[in-house]
VODREN-162058 format. One record per atom (N, C-alpha, C): residue in one letter; atom name; x, y, z. Coordinates in Angstrom, 2 decimals, decimal comma, always signed. Layout:
N
ZATOR  residu  atome       xx       yy       zz
ZATOR       a     CA        X        Y        Z
...
REM end
This chain:
119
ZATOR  residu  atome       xx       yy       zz
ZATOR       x      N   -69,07   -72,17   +64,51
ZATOR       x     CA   -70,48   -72,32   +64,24
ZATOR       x      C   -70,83   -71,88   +62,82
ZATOR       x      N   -70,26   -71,46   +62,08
ZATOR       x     CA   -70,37   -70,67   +60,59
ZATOR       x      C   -70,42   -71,87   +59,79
ZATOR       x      N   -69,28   -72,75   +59,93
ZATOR       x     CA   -69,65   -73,64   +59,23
ZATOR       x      C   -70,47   -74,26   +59,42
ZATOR       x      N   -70,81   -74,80   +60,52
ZATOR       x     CA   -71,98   -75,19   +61,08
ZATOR       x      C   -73,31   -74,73   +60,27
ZATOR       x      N   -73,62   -73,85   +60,09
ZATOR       x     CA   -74,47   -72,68   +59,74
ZATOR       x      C   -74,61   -73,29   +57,87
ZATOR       x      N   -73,52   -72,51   +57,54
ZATOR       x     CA   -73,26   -72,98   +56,01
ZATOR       x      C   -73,35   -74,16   +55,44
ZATOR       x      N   -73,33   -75,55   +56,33
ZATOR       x     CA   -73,41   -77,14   +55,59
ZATOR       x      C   -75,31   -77,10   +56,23
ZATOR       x      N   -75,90   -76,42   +57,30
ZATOR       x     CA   -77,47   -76,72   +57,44
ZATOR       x      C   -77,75   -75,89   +55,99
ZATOR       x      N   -77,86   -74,96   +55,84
ZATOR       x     CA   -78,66   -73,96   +54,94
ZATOR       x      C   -78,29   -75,14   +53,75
ZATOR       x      N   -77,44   -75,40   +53,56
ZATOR       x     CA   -76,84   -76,21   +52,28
ZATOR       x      C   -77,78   -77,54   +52,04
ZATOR       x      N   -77,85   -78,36   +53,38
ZATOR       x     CA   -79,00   -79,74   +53,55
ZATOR       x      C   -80,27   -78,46   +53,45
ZATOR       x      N   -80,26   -77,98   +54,16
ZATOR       x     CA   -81,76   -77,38   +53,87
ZATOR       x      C   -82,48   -77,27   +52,26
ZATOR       x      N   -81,71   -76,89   +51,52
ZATOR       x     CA   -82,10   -76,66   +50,20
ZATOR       x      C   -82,23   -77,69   +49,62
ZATOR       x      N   -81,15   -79,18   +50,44
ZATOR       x     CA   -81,30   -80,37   +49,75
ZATOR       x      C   -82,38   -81,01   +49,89
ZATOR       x      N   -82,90   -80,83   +50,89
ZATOR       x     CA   -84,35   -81,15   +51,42
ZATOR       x      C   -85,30   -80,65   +50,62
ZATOR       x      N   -85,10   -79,47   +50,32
ZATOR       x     CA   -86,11   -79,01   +49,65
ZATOR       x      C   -86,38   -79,37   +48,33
ZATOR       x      N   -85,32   -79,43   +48,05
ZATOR       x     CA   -85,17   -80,31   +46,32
ZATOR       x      C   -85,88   -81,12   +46,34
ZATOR       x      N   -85,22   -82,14   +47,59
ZATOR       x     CA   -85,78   -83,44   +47,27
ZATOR       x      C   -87,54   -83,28   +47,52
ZATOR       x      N   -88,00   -82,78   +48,01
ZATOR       x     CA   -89,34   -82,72   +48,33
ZATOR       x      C   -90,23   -82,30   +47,00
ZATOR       x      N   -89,31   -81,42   +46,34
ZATOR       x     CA   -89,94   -80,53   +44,88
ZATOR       x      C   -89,69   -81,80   +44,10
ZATOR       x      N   -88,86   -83,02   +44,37
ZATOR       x     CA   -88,65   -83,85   +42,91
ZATOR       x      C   -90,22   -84,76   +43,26
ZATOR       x      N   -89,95   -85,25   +44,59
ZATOR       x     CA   -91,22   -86,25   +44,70
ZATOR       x      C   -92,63   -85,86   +44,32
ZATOR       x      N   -92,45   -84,18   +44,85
ZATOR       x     CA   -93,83   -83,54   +44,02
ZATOR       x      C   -94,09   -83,72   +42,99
ZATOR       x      N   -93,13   -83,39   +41,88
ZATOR       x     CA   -92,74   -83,65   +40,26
ZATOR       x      C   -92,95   -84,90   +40,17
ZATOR       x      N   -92,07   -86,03   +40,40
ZATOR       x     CA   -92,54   -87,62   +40,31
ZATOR       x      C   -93,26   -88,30   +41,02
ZATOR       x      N   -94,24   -87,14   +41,74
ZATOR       x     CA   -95,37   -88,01   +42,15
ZATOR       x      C   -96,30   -89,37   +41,28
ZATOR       x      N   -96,86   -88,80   +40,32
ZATOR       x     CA   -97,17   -89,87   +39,38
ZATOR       x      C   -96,79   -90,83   +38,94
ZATOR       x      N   -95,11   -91,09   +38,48
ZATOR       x     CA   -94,07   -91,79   +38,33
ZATOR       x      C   -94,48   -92,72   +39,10
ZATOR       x      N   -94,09   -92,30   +40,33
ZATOR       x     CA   -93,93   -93,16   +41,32
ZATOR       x      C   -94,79   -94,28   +42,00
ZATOR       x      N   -96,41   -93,26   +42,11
ZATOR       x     CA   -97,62   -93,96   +41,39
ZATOR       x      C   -97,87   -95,28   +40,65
ZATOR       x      N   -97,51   -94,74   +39,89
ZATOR       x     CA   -97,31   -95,89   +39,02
ZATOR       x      C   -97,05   -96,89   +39,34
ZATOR       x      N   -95,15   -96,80   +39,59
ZATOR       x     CA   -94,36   -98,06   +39,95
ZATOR       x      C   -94,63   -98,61   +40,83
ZATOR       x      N   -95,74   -98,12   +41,99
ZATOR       x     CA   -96,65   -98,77   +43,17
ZATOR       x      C   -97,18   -99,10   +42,75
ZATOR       x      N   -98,41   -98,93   +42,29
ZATOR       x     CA   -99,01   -99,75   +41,72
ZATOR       x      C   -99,19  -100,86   +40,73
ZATOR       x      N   -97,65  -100,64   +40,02
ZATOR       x     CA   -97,40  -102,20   +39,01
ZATOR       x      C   -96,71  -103,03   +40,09
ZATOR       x      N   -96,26  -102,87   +41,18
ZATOR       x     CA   -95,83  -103,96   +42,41
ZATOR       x      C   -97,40  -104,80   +43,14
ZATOR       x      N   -98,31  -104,19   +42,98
ZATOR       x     CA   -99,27  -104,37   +43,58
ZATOR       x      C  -100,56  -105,48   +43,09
ZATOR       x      N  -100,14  -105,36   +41,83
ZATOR       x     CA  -101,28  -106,58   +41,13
ZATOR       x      C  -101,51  -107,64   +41,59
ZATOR       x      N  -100,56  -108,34   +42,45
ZATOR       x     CA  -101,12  -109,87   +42,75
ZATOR       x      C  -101,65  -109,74   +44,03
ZATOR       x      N  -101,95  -108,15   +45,20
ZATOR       x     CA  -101,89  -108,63   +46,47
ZATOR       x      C  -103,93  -108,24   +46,67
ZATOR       x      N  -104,01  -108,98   +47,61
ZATOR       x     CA  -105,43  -109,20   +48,14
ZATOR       x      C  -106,46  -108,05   +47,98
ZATOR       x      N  -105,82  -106,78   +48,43
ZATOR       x     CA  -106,72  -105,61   +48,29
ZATOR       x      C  -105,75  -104,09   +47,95
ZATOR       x      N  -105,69  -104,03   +46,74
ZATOR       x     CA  -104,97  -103,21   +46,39
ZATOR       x      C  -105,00  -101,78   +46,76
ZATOR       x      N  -106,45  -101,27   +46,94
ZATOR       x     CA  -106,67  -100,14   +47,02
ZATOR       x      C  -106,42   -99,47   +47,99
ZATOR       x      N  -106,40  -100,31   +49,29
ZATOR       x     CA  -106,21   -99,77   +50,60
ZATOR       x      C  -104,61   -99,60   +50,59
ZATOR       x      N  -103,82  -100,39   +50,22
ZATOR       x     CA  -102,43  -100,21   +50,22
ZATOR       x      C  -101,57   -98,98   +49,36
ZATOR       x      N  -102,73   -98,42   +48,15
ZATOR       x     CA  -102,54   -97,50   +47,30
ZATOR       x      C  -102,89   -95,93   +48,00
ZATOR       x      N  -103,89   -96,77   +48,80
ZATOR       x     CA  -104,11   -95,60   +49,65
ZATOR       x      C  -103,78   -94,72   +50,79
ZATOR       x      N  -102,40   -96,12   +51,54
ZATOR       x     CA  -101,34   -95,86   +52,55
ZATOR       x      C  -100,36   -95,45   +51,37
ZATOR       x      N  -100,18   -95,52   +50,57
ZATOR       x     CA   -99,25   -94,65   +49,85
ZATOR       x      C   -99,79   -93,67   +49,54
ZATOR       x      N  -100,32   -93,02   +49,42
ZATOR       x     CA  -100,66   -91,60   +49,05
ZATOR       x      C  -100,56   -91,13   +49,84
ZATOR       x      N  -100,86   -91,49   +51,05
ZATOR       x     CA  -100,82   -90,93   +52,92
ZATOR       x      C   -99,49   -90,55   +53,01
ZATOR       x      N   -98,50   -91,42   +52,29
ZATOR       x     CA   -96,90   -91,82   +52,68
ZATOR       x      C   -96,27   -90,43   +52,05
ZATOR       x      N   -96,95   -90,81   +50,49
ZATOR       x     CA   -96,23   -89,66   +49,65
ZATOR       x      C   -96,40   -87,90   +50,02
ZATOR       x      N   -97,80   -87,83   +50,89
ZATOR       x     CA   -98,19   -86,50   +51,34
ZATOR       x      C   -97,46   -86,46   +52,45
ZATOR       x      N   -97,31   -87,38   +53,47
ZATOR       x     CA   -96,33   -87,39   +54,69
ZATOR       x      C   -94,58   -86,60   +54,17
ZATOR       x      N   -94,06   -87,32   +53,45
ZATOR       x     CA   -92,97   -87,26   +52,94
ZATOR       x      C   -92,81   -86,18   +52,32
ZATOR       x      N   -93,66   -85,26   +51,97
ZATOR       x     CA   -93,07   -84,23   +50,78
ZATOR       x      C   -93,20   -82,72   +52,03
ZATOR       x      N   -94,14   -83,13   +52,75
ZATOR       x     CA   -94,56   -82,17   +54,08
ZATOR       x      C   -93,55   -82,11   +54,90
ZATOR       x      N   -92,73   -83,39   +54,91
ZATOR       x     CA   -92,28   -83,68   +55,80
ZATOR       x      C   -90,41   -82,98   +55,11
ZATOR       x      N   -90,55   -83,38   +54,00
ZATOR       x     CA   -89,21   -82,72   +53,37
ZATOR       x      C   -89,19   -81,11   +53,63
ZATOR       x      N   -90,42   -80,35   +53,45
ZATOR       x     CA   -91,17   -78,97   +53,50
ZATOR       x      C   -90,39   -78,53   +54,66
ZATOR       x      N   -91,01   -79,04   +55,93
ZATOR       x     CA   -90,57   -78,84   +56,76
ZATOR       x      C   -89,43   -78,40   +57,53
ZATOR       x      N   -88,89   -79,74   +57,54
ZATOR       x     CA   -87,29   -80,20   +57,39
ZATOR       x      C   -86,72   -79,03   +57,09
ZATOR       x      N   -86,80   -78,60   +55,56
ZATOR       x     CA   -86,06   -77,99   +54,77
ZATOR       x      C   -85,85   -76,58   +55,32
ZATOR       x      N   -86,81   -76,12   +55,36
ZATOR       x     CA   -87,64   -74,62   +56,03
ZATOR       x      C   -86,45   -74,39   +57,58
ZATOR       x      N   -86,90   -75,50   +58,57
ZATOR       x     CA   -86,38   -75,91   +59,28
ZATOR       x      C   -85,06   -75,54   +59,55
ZATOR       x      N   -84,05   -76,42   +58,56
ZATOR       x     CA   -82,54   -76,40   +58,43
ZATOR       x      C   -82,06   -75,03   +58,07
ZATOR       x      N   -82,81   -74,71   +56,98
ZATOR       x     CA   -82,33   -73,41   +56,66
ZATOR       x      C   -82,21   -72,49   +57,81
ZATOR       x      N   -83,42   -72,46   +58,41
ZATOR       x     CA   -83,39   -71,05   +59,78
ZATOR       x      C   -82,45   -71,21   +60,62
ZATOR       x      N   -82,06   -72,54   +60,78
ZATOR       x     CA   -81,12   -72,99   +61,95
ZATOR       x      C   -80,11   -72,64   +61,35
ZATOR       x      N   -79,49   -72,83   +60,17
ZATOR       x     CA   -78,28   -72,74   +59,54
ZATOR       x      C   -78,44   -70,96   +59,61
ZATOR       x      N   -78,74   -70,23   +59,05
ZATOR       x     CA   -78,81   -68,66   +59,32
ZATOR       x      C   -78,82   -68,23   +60,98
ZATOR       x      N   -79,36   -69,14   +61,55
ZATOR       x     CA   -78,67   -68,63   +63,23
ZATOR       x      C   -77,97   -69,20   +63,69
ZATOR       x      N   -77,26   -69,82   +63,32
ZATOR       x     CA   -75,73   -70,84   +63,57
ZATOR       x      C   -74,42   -69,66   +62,94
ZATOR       x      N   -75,12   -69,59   +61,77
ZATOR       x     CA   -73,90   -68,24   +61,16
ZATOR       x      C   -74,25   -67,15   +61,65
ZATOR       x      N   -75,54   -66,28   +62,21
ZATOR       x     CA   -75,35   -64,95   +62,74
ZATOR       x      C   -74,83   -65,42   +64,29
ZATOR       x      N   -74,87   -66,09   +65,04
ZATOR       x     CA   -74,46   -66,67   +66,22
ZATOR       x      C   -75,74   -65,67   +67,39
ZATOR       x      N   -76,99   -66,03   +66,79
ZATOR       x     CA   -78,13   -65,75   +67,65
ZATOR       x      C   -78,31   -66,66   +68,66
ZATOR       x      N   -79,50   -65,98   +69,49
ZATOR       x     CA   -79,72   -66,68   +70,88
ZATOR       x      C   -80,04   -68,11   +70,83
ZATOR       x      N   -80,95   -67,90   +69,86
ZATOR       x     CA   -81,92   -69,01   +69,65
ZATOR       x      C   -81,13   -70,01   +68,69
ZATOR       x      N   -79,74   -69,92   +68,59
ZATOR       x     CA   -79,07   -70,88   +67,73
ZATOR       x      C   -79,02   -72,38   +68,00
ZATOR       x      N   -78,92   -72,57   +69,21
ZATOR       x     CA   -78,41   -74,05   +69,58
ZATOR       x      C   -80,16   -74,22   +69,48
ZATOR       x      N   -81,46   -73,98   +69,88
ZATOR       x     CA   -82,37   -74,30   +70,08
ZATOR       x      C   -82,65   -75,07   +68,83
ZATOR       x      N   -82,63   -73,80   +67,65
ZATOR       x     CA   -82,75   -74,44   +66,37
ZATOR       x      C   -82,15   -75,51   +65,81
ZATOR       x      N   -80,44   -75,59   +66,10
ZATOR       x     CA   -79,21   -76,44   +65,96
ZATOR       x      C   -79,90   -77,80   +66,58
ZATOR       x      N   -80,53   -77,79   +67,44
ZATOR       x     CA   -80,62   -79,21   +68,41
ZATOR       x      C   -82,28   -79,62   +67,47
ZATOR       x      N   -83,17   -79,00   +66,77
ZATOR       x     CA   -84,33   -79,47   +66,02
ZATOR       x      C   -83,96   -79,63   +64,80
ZATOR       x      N   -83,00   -78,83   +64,10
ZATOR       x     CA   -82,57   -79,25   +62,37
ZATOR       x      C   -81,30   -80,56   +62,85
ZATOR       x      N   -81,06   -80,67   +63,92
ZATOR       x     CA   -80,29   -81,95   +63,90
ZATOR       x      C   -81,39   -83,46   +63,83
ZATOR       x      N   -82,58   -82,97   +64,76
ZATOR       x     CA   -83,66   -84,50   +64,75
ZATOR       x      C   -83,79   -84,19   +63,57
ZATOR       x      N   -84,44   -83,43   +62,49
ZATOR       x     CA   -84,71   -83,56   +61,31
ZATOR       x      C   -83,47   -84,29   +60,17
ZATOR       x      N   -82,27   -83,24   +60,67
ZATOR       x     CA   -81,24   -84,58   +59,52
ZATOR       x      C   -81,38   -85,67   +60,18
ZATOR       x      N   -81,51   -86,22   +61,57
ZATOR       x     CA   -81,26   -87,79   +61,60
ZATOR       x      C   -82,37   -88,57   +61,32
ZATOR       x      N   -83,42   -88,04   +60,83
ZATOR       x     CA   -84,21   -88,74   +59,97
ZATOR       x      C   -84,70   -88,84   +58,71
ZATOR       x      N   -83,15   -88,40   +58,22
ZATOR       x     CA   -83,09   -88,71   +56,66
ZATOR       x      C   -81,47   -89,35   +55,92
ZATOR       x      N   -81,52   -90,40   +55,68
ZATOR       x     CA   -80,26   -90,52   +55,17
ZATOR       x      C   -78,92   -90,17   +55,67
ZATOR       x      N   -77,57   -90,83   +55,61
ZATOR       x     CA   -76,09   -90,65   +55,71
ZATOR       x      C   -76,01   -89,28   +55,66
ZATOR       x      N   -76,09   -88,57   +54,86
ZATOR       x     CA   -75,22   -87,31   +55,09
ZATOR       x      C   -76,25   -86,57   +56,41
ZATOR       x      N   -77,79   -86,51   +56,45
ZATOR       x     CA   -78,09   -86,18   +57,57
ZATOR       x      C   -78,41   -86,09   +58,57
ZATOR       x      N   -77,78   -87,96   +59,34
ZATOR       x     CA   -77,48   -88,25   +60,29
ZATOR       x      C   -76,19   -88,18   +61,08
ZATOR       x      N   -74,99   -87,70   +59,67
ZATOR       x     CA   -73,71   -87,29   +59,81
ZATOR       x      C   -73,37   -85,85   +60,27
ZATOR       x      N   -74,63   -85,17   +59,73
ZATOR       x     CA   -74,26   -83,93   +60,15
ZATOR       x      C   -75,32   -83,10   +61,44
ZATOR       x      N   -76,16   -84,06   +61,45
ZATOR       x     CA   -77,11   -83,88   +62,72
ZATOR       x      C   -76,90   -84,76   +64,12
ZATOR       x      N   -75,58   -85,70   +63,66
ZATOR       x     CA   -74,89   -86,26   +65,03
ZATOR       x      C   -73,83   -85,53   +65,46
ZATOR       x      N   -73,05   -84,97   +64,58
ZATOR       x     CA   -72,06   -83,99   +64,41
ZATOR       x      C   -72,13   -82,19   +65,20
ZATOR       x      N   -73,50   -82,18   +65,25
ZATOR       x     CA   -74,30   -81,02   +65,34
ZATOR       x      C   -74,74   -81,40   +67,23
ZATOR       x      N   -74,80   -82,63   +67,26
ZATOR       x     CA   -75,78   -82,71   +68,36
ZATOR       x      C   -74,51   -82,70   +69,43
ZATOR       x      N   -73,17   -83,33   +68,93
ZATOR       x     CA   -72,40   -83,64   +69,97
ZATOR       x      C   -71,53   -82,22   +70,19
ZATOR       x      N   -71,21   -81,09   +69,57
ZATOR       x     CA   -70,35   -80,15   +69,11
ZATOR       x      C   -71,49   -78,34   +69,63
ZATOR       x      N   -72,25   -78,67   +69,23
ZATOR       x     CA   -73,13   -77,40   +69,94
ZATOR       x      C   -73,90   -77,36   +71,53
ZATOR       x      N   -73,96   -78,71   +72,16
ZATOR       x     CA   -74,21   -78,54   +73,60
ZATOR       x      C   -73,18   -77,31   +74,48
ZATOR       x      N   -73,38   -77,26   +75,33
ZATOR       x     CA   -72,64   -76,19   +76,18
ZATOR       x      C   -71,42   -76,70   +76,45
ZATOR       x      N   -70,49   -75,88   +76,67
ZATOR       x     CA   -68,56   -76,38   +77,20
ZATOR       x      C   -69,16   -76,46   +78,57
ZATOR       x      N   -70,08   -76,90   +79,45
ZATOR       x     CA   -69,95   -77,37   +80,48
ZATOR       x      C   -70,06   -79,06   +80,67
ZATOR       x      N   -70,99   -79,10   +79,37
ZATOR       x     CA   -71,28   -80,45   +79,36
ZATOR       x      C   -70,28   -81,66   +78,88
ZATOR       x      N   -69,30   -80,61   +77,90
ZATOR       x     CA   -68,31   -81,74   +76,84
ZATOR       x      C   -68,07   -82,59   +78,30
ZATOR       x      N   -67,27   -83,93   +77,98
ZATOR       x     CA   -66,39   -84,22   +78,76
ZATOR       x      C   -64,88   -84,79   +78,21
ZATOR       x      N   -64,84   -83,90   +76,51
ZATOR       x     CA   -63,96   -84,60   +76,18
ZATOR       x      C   -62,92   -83,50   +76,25
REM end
């Protein structure tokens, strides 16, 4: 479970990055939405599901991140509440990208109870 522990805390921080860059290139990004947007019918409302998107997403990285980390620190102290956490920072990696659907499927099949394996 240590390692276990040591690759969450590790996505955790990656999460967090990534959430601090979109904060940072919020505007950027802005932007490049809105130069896609010039020819369509009503721009503003669609500018305005992106802003919804971009506050979703950076909350949502926040989270996540916060998240992984705690789980990863009770995966390595081998607390009670480990698998609880282990089984919620796993839905959070599988809703982000390859590495953290790799390591939150990895997580989901490997920390259930030895009563359940059947392998």
């Amino acid at each position: 479970m240590r390692t276990y522990g040591i690759l969450w805390v590790l996505y955790g921080v990656l999460r967090l990055v990534g959430a601090l860059l979109v904060f940072m290139y919020s505007a950027t990004l802005t932007l490049m939405w809105g130069a896609l947007l010039s020819r369509v019918p009503n721009p503003f409302a669609l500018m305005n599901l992106f802003h919804i998107f971009l506050i979703f997403t950076i909350i949502l990285g926040i989270v996540a991140g916060a998240v992984c980390i705690i789980a990863g620190l009770n995966l390595m102290s081998g607390a009670s509440s480990a698998r609880t956490f282990g089984y919620v920072a796993a839905f959070f990696g599988l809703t982000n990208g390859p590495l953290g659907i790799a390591l939150g499927a990895f997580t989901l099949a490997f920390i259930r109870p030895a009563e359940m394996r059947t392998l």
